[in-house]
Backbone as ProteinMPNN parsed JSONL, in Angstrom:
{"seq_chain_A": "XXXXXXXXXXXXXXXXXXXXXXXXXXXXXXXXXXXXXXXXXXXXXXXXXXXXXXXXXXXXXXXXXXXXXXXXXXXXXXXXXXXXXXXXXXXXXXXXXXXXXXXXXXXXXXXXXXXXXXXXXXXXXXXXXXXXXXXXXXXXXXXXXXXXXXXXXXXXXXXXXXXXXXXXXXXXXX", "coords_chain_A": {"N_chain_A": [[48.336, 258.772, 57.639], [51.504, 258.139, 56.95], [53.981, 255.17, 56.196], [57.457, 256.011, 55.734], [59.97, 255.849, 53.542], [63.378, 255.51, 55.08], [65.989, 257.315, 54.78], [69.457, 256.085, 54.618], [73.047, 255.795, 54.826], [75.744, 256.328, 52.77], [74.173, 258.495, 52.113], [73.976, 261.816, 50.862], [71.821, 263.632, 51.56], [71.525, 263.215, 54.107], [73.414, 265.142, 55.259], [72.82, 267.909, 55.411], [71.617, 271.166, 57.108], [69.236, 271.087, 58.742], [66.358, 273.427, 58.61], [64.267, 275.931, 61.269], [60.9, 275.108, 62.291], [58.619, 277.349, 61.137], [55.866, 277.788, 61.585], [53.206, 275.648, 62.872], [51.494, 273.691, 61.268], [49.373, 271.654, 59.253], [50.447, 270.399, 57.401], [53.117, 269.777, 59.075], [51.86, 268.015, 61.468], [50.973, 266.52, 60.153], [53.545, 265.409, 58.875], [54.991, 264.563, 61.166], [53.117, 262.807, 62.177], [53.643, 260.412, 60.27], [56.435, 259.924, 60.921], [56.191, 259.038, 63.181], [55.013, 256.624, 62.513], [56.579, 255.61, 60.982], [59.036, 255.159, 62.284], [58.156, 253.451, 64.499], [57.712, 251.216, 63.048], [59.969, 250.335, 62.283], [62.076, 249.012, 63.702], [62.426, 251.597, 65.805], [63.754, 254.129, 68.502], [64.189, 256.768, 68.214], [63.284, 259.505, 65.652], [64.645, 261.672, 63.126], [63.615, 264.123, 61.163], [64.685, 264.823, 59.179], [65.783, 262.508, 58.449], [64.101, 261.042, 56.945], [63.862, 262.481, 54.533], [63.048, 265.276, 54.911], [64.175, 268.075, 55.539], [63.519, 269.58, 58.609], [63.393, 271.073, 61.526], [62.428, 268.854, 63.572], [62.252, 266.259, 65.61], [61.008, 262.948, 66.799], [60.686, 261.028, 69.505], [60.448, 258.102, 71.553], [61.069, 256.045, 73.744], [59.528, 253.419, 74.678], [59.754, 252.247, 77.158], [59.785, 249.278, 79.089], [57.008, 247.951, 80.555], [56.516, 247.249, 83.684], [54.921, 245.112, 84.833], [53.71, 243.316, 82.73], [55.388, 243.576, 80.44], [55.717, 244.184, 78.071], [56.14, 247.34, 76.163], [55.876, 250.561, 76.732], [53.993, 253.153, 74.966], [55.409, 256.099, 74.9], [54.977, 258.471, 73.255], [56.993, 261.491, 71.977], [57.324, 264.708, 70.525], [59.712, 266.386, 69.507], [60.185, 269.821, 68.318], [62.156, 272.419, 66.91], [64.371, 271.816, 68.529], [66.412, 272.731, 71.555], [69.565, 272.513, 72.802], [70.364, 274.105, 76.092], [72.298, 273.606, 78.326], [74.684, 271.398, 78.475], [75.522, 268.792, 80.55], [78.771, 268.722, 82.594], [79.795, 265.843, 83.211], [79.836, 262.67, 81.904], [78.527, 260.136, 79.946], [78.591, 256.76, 78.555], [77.046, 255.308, 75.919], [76.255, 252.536, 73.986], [75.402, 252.7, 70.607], [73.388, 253.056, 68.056], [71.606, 253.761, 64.611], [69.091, 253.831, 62.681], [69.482, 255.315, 60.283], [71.81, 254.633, 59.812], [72.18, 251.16, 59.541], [71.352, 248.414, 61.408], [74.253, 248.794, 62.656], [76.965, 249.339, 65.243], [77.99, 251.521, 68.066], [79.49, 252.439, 71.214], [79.076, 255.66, 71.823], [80.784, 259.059, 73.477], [78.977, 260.957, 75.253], [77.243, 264.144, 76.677], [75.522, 263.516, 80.078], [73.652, 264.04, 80.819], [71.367, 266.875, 80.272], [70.207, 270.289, 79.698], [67.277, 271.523, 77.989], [65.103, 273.058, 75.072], [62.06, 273.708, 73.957], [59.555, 272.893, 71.546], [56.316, 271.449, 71.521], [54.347, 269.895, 69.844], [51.596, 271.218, 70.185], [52.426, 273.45, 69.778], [53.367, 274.509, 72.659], [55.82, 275.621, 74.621], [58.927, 274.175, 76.206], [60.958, 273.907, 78.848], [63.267, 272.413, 80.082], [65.38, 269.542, 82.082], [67.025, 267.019, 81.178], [67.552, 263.715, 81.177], [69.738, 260.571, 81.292], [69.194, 257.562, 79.419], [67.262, 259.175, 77.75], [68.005, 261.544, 77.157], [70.673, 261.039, 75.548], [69.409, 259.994, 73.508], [68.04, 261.989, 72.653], [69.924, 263.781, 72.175], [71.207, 262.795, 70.468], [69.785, 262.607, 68.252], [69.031, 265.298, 67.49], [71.595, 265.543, 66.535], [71.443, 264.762, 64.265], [69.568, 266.575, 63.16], [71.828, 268.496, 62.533], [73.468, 267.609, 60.523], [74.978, 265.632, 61.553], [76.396, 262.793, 62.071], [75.957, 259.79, 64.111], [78.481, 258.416, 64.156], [80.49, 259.74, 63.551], [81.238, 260.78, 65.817], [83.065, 258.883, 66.147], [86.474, 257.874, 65.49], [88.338, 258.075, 63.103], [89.069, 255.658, 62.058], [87.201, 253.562, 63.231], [84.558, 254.828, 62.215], [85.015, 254.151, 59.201], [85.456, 251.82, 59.088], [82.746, 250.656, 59.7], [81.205, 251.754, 57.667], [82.515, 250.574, 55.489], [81.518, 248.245, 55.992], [78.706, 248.723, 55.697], [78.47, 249.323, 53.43], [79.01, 246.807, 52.422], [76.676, 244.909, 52.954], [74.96, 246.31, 51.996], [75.429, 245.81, 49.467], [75.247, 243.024, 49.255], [72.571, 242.769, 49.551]], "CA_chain_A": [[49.679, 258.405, 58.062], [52.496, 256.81, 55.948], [55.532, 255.064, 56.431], [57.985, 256.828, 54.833], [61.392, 255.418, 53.603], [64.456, 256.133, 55.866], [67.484, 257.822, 54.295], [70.576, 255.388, 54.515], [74.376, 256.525, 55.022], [76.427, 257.617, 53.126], [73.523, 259.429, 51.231], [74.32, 263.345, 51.436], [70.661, 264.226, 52.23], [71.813, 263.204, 55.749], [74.57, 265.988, 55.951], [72.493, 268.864, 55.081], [71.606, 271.471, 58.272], [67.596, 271.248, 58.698], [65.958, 274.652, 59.095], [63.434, 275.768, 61.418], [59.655, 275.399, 61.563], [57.796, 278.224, 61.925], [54.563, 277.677, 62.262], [52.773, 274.159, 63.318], [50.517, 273.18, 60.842], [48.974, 270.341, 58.84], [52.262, 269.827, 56.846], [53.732, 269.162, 60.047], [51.22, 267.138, 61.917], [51.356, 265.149, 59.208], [55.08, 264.724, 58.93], [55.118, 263.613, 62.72], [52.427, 261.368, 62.25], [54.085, 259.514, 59.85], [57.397, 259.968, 61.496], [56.073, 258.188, 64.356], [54.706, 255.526, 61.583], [57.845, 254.982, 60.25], [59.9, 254.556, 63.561], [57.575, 252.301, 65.239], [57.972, 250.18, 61.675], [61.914, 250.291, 61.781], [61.705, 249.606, 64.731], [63.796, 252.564, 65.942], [63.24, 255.119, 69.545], [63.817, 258.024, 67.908], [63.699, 259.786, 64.535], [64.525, 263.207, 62.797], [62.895, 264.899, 59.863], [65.759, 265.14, 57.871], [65.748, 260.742, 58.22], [62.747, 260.882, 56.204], [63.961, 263.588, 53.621], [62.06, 266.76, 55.304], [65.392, 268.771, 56.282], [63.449, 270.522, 59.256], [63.824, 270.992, 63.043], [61.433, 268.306, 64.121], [62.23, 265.146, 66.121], [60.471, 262.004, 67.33], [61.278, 260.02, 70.037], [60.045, 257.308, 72.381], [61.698, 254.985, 74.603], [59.29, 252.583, 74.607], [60.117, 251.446, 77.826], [58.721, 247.689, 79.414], [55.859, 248.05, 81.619], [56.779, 246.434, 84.833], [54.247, 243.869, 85.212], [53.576, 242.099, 81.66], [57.111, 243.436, 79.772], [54.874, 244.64, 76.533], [56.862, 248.127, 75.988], [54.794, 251.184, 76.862], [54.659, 254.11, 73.966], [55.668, 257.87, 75.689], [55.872, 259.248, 72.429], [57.544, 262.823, 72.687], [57.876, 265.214, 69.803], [60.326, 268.103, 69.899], [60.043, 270.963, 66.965], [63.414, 273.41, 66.789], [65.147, 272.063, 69.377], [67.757, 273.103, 71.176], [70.405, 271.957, 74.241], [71.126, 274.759, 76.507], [73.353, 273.162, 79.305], [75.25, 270.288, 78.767], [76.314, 268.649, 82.055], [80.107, 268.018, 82.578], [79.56, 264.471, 83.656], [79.147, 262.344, 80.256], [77.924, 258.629, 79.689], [78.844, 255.782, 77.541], [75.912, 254.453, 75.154], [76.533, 251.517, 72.27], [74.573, 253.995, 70.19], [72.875, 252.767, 66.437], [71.133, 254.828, 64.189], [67.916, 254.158, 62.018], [70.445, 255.536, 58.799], [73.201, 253.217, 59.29], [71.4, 250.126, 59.836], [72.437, 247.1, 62.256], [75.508, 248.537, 63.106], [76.452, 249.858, 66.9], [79.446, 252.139, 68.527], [80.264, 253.33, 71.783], [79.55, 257.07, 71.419], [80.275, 259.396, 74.707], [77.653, 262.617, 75.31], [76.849, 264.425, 77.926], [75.045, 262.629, 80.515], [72.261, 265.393, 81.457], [70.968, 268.53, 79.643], [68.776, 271.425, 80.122], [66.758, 271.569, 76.317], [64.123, 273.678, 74.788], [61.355, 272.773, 72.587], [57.997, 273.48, 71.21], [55.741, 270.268, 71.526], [52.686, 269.829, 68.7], [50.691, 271.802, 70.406], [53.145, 274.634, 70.256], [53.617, 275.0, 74.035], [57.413, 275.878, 75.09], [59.027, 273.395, 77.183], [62.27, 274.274, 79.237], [63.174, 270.756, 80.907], [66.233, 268.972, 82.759], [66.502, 265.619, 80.689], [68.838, 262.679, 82.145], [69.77, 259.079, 81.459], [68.797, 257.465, 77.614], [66.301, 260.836, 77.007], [68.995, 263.147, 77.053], [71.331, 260.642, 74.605], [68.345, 259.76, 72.652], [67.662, 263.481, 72.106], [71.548, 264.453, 71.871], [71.823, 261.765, 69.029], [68.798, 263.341, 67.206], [69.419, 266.803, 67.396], [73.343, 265.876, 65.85], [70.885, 265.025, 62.676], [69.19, 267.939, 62.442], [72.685, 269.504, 61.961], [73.922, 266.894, 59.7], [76.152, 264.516, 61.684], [75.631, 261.17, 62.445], [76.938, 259.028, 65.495], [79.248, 257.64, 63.468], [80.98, 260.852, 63.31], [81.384, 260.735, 66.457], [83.932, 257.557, 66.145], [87.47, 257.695, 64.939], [87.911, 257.386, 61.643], [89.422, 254.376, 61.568], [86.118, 252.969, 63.217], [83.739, 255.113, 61.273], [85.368, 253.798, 57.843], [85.118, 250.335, 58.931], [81.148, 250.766, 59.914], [81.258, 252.864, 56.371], [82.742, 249.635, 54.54], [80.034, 246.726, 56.533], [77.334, 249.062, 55.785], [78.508, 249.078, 51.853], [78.84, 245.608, 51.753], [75.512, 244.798, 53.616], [73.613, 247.029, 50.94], [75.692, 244.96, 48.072], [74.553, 241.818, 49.418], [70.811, 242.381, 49.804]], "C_chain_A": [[50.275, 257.461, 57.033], [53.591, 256.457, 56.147], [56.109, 255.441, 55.038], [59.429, 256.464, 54.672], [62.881, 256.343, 54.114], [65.515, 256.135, 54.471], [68.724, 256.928, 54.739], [71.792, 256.208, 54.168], [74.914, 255.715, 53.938], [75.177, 258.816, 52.331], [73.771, 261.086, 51.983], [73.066, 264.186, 51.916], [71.066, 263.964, 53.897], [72.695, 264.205, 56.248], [73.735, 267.243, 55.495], [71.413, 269.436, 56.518], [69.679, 271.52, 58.035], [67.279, 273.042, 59.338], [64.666, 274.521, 59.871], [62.031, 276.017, 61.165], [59.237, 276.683, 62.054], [56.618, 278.435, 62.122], [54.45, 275.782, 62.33], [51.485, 274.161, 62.612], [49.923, 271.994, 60.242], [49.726, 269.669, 58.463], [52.996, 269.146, 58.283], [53.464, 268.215, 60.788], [51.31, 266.316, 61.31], [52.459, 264.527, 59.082], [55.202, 263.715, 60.184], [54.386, 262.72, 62.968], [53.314, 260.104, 61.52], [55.484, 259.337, 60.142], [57.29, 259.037, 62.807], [55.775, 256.624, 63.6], [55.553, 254.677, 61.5], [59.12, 254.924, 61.732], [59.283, 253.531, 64.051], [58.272, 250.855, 64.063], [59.353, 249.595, 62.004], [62.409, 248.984, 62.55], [62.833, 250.57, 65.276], [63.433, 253.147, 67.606], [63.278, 256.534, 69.37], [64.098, 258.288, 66.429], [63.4, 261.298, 63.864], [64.118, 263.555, 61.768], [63.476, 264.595, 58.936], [66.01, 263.195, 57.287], [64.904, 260.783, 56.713], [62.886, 261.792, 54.992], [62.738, 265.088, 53.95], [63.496, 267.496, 56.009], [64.485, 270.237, 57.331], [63.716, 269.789, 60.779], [62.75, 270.641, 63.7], [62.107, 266.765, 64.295], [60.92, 264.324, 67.027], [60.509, 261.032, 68.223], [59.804, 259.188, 71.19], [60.761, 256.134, 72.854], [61.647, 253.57, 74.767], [59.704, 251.711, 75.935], [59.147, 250.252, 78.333], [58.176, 248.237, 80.592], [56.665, 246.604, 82.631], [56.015, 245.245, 84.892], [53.956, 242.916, 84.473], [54.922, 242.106, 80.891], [56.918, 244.038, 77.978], [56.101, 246.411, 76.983], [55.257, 249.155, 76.002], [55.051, 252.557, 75.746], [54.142, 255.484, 74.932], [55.666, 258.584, 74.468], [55.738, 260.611, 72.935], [57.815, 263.524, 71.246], [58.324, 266.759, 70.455], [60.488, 268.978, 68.197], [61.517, 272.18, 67.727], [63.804, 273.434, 68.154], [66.221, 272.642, 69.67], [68.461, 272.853, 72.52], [71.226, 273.408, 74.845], [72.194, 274.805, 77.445], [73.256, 272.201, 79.627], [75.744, 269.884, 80.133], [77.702, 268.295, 81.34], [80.135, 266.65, 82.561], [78.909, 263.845, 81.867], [78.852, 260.589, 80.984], [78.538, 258.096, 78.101], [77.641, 255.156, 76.948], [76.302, 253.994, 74.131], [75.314, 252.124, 71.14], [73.944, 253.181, 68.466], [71.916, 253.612, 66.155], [70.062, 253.68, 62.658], [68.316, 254.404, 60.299], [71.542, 255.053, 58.583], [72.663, 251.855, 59.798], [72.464, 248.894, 60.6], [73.96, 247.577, 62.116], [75.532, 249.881, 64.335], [78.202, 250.26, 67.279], [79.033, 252.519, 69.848], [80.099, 254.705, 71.578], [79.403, 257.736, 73.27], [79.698, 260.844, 74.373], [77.478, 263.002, 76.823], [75.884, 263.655, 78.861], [73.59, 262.932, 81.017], [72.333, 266.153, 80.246], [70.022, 269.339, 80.049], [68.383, 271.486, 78.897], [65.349, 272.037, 76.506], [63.715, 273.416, 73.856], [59.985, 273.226, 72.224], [57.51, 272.08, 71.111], [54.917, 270.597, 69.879], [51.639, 270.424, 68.78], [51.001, 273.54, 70.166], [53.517, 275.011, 71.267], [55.494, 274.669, 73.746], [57.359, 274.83, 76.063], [60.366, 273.714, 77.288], [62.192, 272.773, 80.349], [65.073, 270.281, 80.676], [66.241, 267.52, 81.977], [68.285, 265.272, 80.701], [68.437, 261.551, 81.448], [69.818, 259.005, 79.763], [68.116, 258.886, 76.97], [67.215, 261.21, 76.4], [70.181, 262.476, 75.997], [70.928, 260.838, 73.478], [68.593, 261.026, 71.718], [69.199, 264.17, 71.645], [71.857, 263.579, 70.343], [70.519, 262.421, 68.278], [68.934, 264.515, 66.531], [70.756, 267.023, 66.716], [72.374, 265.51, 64.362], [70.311, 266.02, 62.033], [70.499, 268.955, 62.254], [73.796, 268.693, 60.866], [75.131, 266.486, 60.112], [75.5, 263.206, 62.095], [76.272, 260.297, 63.798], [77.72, 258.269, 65.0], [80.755, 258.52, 63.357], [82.034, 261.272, 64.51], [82.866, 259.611, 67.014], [85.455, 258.141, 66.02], [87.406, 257.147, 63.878], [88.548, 256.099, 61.244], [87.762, 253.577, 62.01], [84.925, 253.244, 62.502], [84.172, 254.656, 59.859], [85.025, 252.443, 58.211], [83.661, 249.902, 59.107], [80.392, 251.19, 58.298], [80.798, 251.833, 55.52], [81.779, 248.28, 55.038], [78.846, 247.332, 56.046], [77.03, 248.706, 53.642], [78.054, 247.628, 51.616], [77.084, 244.918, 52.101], [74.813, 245.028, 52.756], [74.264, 246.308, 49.517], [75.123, 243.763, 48.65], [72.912, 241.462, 49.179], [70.271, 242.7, 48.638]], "O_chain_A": [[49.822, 256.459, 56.479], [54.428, 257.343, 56.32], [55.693, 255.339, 53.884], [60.17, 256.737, 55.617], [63.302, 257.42, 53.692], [65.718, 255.328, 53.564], [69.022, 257.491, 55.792], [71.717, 257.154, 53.384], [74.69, 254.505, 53.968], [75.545, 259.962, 52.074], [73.751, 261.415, 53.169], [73.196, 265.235, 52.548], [70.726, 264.787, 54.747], [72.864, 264.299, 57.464], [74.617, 267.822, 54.861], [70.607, 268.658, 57.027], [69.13, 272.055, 57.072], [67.862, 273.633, 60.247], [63.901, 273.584, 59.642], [61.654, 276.774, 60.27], [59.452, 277.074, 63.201], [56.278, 279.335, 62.89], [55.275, 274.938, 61.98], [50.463, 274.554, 63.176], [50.048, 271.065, 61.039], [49.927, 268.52, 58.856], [53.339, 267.964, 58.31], [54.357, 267.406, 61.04], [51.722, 265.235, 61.732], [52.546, 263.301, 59.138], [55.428, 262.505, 60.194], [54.657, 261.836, 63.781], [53.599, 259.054, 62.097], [55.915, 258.384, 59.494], [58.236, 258.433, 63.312], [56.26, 255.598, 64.075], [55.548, 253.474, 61.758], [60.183, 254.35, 61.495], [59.957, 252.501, 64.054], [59.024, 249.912, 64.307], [59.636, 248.399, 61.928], [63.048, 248.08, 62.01], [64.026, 250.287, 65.165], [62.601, 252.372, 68.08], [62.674, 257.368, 70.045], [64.924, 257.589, 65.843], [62.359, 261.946, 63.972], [64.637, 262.693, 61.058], [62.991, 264.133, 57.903], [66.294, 262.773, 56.166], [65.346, 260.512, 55.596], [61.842, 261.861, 54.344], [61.889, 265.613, 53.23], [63.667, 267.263, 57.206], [64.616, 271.434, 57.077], [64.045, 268.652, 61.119], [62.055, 271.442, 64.324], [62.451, 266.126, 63.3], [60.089, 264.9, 67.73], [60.343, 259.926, 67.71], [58.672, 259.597, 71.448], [60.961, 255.231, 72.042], [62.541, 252.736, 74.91], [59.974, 250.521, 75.771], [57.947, 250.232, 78.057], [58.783, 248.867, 81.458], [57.128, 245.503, 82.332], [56.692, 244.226, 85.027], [53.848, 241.776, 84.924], [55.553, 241.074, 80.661], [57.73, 244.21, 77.069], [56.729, 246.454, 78.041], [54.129, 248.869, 75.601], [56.197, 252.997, 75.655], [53.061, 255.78, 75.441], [56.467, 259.518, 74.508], [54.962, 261.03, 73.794], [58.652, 262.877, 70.615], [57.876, 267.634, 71.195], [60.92, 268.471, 67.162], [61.619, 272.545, 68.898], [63.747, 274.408, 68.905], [67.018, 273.079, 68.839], [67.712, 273.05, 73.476], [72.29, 273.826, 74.388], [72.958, 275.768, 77.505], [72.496, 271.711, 80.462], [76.375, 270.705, 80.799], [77.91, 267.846, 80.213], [80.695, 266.254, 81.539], [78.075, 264.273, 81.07], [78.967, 260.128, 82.12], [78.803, 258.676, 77.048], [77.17, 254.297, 77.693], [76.723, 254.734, 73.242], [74.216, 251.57, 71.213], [74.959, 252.726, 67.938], [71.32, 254.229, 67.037], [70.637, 252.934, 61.865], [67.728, 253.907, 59.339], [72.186, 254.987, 57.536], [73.057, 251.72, 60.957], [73.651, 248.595, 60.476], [74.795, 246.871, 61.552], [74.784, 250.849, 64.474], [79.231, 249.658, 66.969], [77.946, 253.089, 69.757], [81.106, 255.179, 71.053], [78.582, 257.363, 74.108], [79.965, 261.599, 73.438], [77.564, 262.304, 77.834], [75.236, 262.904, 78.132], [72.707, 262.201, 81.465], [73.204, 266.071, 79.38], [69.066, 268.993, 80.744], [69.43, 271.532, 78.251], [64.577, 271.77, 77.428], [64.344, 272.982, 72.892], [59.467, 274.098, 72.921], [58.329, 271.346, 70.558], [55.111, 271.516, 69.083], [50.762, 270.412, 67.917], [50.246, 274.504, 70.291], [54.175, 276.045, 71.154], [56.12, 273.886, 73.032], [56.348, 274.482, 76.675], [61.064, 273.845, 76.283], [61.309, 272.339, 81.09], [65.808, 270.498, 79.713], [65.266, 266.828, 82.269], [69.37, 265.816, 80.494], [67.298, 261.345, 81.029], [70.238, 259.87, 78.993], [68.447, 259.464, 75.935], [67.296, 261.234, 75.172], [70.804, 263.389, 75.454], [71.468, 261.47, 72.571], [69.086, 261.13, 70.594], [69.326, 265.026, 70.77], [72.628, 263.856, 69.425], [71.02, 262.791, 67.216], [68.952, 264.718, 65.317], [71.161, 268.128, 66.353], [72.733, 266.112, 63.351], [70.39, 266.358, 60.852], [70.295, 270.107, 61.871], [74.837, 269.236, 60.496], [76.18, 266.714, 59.509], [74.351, 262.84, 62.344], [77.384, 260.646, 64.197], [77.678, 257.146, 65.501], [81.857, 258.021, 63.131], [83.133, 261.816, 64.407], [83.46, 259.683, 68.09], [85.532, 259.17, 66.69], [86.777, 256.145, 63.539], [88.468, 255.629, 60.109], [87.167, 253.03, 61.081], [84.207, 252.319, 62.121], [83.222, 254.958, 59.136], [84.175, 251.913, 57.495], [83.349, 248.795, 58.668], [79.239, 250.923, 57.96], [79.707, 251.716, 54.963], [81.451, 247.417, 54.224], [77.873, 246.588, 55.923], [76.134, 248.236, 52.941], [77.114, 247.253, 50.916], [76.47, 244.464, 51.135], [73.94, 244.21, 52.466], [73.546, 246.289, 48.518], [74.009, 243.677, 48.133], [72.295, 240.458, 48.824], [69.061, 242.558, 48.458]]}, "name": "protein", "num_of_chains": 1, "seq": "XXXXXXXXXXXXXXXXXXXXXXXXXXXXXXXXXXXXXXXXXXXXXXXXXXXXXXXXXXXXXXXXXXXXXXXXXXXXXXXXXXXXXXXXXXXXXXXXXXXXXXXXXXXXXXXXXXXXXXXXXXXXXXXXXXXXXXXXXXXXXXXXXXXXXXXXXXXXXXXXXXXXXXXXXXXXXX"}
């Protein structure tokens, strides 16, 4: 396993459509190992192939939610291989949304609030599943990378230019 340096906006490796996998092999295991590496690191909850410069149809997520009784964060990780969202609910949600490739900075994006989504795990098994609440954002904000948009995209461009121009200056400063 290696952490593997995230891709930063505006770089154009982030707008390019990831293709899928077709088989599940070592190449891949490996990618997702260190895909999980390099999120935990960031610290991030989810992250897509194409982050990492691998333009394929493989995401990473975990929630990480707090264990009830001490507050330590528990790891679910979840990989999905060539996903895909077959029914959006009507009903959407508001999430202050940040991204892993635009660093420390946070919008407002709205998404559906549910989905129905299909997936191949690591093992290869099919999974047809109902996913609600953060999941179904999580995974809706992932899946816009494997087609090369960003939640930023999602903005008005007056707010995506001004996220554009903090992120410039941010990377001139450091």
């Amino acid at each position: 396993m290696a952490i593997r340096p995230i891709i930063e906006a505006p770089d154009p490796r982030l707008r390019l459509i990831s293709k899928p996998v077709d088989a599940i092999d070592d190449g891949i295991r490996a990618l997702v190992a260190d895909m999980f590496e390099t999120m935990y690191e960031a610290p991030g909850i989810g992250l897509a192939a194409v982050q990492v410069g691998e333009p394929l149809r493989v995401l990473v997520i975990d929630l990480q939610e707090p264990e009830e009784e001490d507050g330590e964060p528990v790891r679910t990780p979840r990989v999905f291989i060539n996903p895909e969202i077959v029914d959006p609910s009507d009903d959407t949600g508001i999430y202050n949304e940040g991204c892993l490739s635009v660093p420390d900075q946070y919008a407002e994006v709205e998404r559906p609030a549910a989905c129905r989504a299909r997936w191949m795990d690591l093992e290869g098994v099919q999974h047809d599943e109902r996913i609600e609440g953060m999941l179904a954002t999580c995974l809706q904000h992932e899946m816009d990378h494997l087609e090369g948009v960003l939640f930023i995209d999602h903005l008005s461009r007056l707010k995506r230019d001004m996220i554009l121009k903090r992120l410039a200056k941010l990377k001139k400063a450091a």
